[in-house]
Steps between C-alpha positions, in 0.01 A plus 500: 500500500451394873821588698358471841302272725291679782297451807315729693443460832252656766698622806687790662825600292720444752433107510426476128882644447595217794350172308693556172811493699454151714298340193806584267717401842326164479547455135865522494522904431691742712389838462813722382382875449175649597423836354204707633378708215265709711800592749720584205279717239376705775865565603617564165240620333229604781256234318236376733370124424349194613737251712728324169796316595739292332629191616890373334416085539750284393522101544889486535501128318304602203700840443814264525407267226376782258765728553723146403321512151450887431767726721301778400179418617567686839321818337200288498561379899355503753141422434291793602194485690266790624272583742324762450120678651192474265253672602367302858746218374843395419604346235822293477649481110816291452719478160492246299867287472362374130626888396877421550451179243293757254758793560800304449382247252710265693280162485707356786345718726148352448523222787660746745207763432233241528677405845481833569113593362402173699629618827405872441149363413514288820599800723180713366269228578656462841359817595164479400450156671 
């Protein structure tokens, strides 16, 4: 089962963790939470790692109309997306919406996700263009 689309991308960390956040900006996504893994398991449990953070995205119309047909679909929200170092690279992953329709079996949800793959889809092409 595929539960991700990725992109990886060929520049500094720094701007790689930048473009996610205007591209979903630009798609109709607001970026909620943002958790930096590295910061936090070295903190708690003195892990060293590559750069991994994880971006909270949410499109505020979409999470409207699919909390309207599944209240409890806000333990599948907000769409995550990470950025994270490979190597010399980065590589951007982003959920896939067509899990809430799977995990809830909740067939109204299916035009909603496919709103919602489209412009996640959109967003990871936008930053390899």
């Amino acid at each position: 089962m595929v539960f991700e689309e990725s992109v990886v991308l060929g520049i500094p960390f720094a701007e790689a963790l930048a473009a996610p956040k205007a591209a979903l900006a630009d798609h109709g996504f607001g970026v909620l939470t943002e958790i930096d893994m590295q910061q936090t398991l070295k903190i708690k449990v003195d892990k060293d790692m590559d750069p991994y953070v994880i971006l909270g995205a949410c499109n505020p119309k979409l999470a409207s109309a699919a909390h309207d047909v599944e209240p409890n679909v806000g333990a599948l929200l907000p769409c995550n997306v990470v950025v994270r170092q490979v190597g010399d690279q980065v590589q951007v992953d982003a959920l896939d919406p067509g899990l809430m329709v799977s995990m809830t079996s909740r067939d109204e949800l299916a035009p909603i996700a496919a709103e919602a793959r489209r412009l996640i889809g959109e967003t990871l092409a936008a930053l390899t263009d």
